[in-house]
C-alpha positions in Angstrom: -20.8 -0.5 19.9 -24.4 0.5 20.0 -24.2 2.9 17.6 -27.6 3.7 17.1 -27.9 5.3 20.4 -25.4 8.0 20.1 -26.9 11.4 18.9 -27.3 12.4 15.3 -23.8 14.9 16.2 -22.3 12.0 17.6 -23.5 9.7 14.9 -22.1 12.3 11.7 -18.5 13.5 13.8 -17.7 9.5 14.2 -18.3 8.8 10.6 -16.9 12.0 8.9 -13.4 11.5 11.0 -13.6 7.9 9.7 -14.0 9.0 6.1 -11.9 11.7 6.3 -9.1 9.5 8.3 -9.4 6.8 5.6 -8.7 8.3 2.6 -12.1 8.8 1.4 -12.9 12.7 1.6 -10.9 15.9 1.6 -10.8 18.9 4.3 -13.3 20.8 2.1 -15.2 17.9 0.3 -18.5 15.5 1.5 -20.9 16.1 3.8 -23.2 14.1 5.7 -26.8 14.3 7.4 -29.2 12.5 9.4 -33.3 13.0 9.4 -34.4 12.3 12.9 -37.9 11.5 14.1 -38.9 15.3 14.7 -38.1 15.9 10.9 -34.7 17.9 12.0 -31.8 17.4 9.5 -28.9 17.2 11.1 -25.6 18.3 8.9 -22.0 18.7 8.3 -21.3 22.6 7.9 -20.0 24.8 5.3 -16.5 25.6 4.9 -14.9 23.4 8.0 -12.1 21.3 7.9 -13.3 17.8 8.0 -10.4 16.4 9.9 -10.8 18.8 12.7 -15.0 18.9 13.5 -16.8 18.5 16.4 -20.2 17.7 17.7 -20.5 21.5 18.3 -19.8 22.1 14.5 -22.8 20.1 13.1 -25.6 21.5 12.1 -29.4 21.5 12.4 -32.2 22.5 10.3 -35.3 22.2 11.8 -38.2 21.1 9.6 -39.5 24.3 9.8 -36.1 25.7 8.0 -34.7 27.3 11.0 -30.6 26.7 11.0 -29.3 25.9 15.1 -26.1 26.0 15.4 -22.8 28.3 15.0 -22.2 27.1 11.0 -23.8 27.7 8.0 -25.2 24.0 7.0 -22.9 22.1 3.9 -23.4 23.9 0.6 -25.2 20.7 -0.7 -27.9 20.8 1.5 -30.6 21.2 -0.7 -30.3 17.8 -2.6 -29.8 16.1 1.3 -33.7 17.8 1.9 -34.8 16.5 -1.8 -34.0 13.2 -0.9 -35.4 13.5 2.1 -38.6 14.5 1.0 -38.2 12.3 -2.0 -37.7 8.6 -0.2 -38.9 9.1 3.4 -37.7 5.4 4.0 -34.2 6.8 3.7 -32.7 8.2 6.9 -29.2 9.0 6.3 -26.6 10.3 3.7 -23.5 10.0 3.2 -21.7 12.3 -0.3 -18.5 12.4 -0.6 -14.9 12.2 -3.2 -13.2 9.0 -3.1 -10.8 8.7 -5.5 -11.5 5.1 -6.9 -15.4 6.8 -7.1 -14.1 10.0 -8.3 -12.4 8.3 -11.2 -15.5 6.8 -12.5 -17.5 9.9 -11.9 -15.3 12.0 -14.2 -15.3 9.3 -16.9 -19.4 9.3 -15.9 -19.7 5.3 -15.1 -20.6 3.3 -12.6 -18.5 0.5 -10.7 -19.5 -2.9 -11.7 -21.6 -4.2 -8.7 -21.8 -7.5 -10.5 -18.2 -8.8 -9.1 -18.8 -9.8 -6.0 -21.9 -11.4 -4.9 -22.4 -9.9 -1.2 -21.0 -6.4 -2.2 -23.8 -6.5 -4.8 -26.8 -7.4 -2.3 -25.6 -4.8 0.3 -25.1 -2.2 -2.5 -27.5 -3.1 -5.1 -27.6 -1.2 -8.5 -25.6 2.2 -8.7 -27.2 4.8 -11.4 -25.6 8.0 -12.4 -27.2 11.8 -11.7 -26.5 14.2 -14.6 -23.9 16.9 -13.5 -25.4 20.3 -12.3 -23.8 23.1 -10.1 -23.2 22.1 -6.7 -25.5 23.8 -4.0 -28.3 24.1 -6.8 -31.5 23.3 -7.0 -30.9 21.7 -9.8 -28.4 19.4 -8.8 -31.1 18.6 -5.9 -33.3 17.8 -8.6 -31.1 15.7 -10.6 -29.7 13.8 -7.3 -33.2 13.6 -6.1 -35.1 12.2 -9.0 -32.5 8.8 -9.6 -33.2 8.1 -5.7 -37.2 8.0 -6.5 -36.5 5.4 -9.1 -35.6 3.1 -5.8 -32.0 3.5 -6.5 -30.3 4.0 -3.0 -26.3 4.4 -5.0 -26.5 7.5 -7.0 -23.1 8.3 -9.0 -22.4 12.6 -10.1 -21.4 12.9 -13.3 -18.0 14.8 -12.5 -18.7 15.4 -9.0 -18.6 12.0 -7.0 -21.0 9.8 -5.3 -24.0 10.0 -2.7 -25.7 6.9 -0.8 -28.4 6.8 1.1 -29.5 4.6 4.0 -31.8 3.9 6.7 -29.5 4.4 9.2 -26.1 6.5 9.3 -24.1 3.6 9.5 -26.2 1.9 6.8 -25.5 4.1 4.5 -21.6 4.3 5.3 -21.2 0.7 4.8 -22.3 0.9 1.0 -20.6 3.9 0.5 -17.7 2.2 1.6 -18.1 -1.2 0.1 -19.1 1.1 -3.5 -15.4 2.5 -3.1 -14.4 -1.1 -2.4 -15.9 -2.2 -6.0 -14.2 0.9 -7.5 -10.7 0.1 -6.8 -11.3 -3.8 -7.3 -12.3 -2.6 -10.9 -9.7 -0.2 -11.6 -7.1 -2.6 -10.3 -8.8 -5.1 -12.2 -8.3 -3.3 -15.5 -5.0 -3.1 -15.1 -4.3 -6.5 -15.4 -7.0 -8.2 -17.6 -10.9 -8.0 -18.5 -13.0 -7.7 -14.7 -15.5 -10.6 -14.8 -19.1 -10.2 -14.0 -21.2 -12.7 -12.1 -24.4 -14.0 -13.6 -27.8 -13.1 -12.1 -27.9 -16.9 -11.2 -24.9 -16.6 -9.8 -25.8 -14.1 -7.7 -29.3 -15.5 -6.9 -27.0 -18.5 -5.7 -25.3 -16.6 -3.3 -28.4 -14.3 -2.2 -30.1 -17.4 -1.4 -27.4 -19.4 0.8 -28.5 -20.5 3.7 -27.4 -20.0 7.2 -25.1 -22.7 8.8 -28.4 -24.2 11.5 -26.4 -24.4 15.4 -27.7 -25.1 18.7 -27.0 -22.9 21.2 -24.7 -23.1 24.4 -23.5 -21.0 27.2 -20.2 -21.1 28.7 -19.4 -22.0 32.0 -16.1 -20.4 32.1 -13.8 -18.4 30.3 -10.2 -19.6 30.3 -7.4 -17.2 30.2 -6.6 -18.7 26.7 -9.8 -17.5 25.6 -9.6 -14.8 26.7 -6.3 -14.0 25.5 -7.3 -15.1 21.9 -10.2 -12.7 21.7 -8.2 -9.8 23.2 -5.6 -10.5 20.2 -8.4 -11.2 17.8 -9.7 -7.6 18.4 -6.5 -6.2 17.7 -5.8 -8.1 14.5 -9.0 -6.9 13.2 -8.5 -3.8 13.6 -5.2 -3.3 12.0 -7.0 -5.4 9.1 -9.5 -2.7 8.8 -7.0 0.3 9.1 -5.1 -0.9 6.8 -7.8 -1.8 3.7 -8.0 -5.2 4.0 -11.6 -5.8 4.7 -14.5 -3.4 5.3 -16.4 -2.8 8.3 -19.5 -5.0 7.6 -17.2 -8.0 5.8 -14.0 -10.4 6.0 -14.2 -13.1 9.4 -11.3 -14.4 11.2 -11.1 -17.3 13.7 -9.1 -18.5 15.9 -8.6 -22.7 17.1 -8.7 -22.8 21.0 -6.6 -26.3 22.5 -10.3 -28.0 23.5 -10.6 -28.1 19.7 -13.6 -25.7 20.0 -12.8 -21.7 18.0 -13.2 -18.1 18.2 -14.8 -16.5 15.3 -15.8 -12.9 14.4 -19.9 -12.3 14.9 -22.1 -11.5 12.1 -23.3 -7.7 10.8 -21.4 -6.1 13.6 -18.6 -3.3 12.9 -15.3 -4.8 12.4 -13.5 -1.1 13.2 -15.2 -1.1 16.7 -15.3 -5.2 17.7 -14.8 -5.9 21.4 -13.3 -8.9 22.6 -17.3 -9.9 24.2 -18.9 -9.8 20.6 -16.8 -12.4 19.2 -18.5 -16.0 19.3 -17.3 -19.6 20.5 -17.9 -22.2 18.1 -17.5 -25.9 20.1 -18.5 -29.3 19.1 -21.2 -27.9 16.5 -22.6 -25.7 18.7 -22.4 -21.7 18.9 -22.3 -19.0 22.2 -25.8 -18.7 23.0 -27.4 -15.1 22.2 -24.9 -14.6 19.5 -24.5 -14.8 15.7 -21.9 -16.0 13.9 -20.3 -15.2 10.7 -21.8 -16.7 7.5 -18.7 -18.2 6.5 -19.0 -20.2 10.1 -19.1 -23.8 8.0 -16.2 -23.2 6.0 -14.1 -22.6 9.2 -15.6 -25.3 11.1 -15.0 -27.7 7.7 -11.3 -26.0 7.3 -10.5 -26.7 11.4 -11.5 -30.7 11.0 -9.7 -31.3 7.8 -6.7 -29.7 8.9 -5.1 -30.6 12.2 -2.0 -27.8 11.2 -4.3 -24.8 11.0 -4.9 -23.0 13.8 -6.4 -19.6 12.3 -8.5 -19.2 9.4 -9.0 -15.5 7.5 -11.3 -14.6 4.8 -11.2 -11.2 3.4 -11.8 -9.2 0.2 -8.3 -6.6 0.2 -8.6 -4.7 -3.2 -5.2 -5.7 -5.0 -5.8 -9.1 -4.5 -9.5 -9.3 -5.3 -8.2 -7.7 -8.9 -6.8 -10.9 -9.4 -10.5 -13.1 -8.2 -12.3 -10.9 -10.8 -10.1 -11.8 -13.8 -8.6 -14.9 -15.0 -4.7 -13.1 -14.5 -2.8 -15.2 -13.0 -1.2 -14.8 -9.5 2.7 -16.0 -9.4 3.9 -15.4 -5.4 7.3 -16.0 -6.9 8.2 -12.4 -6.9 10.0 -12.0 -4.1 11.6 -14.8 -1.2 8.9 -13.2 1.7 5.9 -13.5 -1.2 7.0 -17.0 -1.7 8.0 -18.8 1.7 4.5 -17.4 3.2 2.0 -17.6 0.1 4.0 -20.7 -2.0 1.7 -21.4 -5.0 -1.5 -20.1 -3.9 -4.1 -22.1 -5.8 -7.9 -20.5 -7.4 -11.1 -22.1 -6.5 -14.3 -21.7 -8.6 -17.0 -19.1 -7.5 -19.0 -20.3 -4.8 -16.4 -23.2 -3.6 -16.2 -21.5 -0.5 -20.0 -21.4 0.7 -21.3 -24.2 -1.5 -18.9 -27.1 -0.7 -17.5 -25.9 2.6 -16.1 -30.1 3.0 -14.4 -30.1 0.0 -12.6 -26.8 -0.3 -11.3 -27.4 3.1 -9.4 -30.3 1.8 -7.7 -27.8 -0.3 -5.6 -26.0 3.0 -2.6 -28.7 2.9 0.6 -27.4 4.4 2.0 -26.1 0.9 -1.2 -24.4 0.0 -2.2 -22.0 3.3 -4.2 -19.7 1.0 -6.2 -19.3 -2.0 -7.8 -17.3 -4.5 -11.9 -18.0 -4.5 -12.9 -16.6 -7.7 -15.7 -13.6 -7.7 -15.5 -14.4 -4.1 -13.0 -14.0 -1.7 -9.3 -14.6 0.0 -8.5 -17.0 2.1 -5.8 -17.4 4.4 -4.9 -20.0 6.7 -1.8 -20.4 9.0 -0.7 -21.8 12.4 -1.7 -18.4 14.6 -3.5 -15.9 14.3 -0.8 -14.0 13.6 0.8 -16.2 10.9 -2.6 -16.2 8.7 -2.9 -12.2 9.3 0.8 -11.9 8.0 -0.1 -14.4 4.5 -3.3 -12.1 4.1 -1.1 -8.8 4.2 1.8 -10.2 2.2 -0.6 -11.7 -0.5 -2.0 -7.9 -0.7 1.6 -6.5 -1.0 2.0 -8.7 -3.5 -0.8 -8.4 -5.5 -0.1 -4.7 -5.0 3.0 -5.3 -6.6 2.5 -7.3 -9.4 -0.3 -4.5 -10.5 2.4 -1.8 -10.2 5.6 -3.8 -11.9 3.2 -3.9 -15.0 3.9 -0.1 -15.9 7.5 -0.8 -15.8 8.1 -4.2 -17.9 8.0 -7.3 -17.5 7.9 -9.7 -14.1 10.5 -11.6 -13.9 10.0 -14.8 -11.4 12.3 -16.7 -9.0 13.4 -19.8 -11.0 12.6 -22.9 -9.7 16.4 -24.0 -8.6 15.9 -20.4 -6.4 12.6 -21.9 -5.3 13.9 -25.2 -4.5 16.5 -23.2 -2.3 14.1 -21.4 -0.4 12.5 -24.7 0.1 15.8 -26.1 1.3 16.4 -23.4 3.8 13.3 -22.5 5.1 12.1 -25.9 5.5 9.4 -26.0 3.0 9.4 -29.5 1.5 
């Protein structure tokens, strides 16, 4: 989806019913805006239910400070101007509640952006606005004068969060990705002590390297391909509805029978994928015109080692990411379903994944279809597309689990005569 072409209206309905849908707003709470090139900031209104706007309920206020439109502009509106005015590279914002952010608002800290290596360079550093009286001036001034330190992540004290981008959908992505690292942490917590990359460590990841292709063009599309991206797209999508990635992270692929595969593209919106903007990977080469995924190599490396894979996933899904970011261990011998799909789901070092691509595909043997990449990442491997989306969604069950059980007492496992049983039966050995 082109999204840049839709109007600003367009651009702020699409994005507050995806906020609002996901969890991440209330009726009454957040409001978004867009500065377009005549100077016009265009606005959510006051006082209208968030899961019920339309493109005729946004509002704009012209540069001169006349209001168009049937609304009252949002309440916060003056700290949207100040920021504005204050960073004129900025063209977008997106405030709103979450309640991961909200939780570190009203304890007034910011999430640790040092987790995860990518979240941090889409992100950057967050910095916390003293609390002041929404709709004031002052708050405006307060917001306003964090975002002219370069900050583009400003946390309210008691109050939630507001990001700023150069685009609309820029800005949504860190907002979302900043929610992301919010309920990674807090999950975190709950089980153990979050750990933080280095700056080396995340100078090592900021400066990897592009996988280098040639190009190809396809003669032909076979109905198997065609088939696999159709299902690829719809895999994706439930993986974003249901939190399992975000919409500018997480790749899948997908083996084709002429040993070439399908993988997701590069930067584009995981929510809105179409089955055209995926990319063919065959024989070293990549669809011409098109980018792939960064994590391109470690598919590739994964799909040589291991004859038995035949879809690869790589994700960042919160519950299980609390377990990357700490050293607590993760036992799938909670339940049979955990167990049979997940067995005993090994940890990799940080940067396994994208440094040695060759030799953490040897890791993806038939008892061990997914792992744990510390500070990193999950991956999941299986023999369809559907098989490695189903490990992916029961290790985040899981994970999901384990967190909650420790409010109640303590975990107790499947023995190993039960494991050897499931083994038995389900034809594990």
């Amino acid at each position: 989806m082109q999204f840049e072409y839709l109007h600003p209206a367009d651009q702020i309905i699409m994005m507050i019913q995806r906020i609002y849908g996901y969890g991440m707003t209330t009726t009454s709470g957040g409001n978004l805006s867009i500065l377009d090139d005549n100077g016009d900031i265009w606005i959510t209104p006051a006082s209208i239910d968030k899961g019920n706007l339309n493109r005729g309920d946004i509002v704009c206020v012209k540069a001169d400070g006349t209001v168009v439109g049937k609304h009252k502009p949002s309440s916060e509106f003056p700290f949207h101007q100040m920021v504005f005015r204050t960073r004129p590279d900025l063209k977008a914002i997106v405030h709103a509640h979450p309640p991961a952010l909200v939780a570190f608002s009203i304890v007034r800290k910011a999430p640790d952006m040092h987790m995860l290596p990518f979240d941090h360079a889409l992100v950057g550093e967050v910095r916390i606005a003293e609390y002041g009286l929404p709709g004031s001036a002052e708050l405006a001034d307060k917001v306003a004068a964090v975002f002219a330190q370069g900050y583009d992540s400003v946390m309210l004290e008691n109050h939630g969060v507001v990001v700023g981008g150069k685009n609309l959908f820029d800005a949504f992505k860190s907002f979302e990705t900043l929610e992301f690292m919010a309920r990674i942490e807090i999950n975190a917590r709950r089980i153990g002590t979050p750990v933080s990359l280095t700056d080396e460590q995340l100078e090592q990841a900021k400066s990897r390297k592009p996988l280098e292709m040639t190009d190809y063009k396809p003669e032909r599309f076979s109905s198997e391909e065609r088939e696999a991206r159709r299902e690829m797209c719809r895999l994706i999508q439930r993986s974003y509805d249901q939190g399992l990635f975000t919409s500018g992270q997480g790749s899948f692929s997908q083996r084709l029978s002429d040993g070439s595969f399908i993988i997701t593209p590069f930067g584009l919106d995981r929510k809105y994928l179409e089955p055209g903007d995926l990319v063919v990977v065959k024989d070293g080469a990549k669809e011409a015109g098109k980018t792939p995924s960064r994590a391109v190599a470690l598919h590739q490396e994964i799909y040589k080692a291991q004859p038995h894979v035949q879809s690869v996933i790589i994700a960042h899904p919160p519950y299980s990411m609390a377990f990357a970011v700490t050293s607590a261990g993760f036992d799938s011998r909670t339940i049979p379903e955990s167990y049979i799909l997940l067995r005993r789901t090994p940890r990799l070092p940080f940067g396994a994944a994208f440094l040695e691509p060759k030799q953490t595909a040897e890791v993806f043997t038939k008892d061990k279809p997914i792992v744990i990449c510390e500070n990193d990442c999950i991956i999941a491997t299986g023999n369809s597309l559907l098989n490695a989306f189903d490990r992916l969604e029961v290790c985040e069950f899981s994970a999901q689990a384990i967190i909650s059980a420790g409010v109640l007492g303590d975990i107790v496992h499947i023995d190993e005569k039960q494991v050897y049983d499931l083994e038995v039966a389900f034809n594990l050995l």
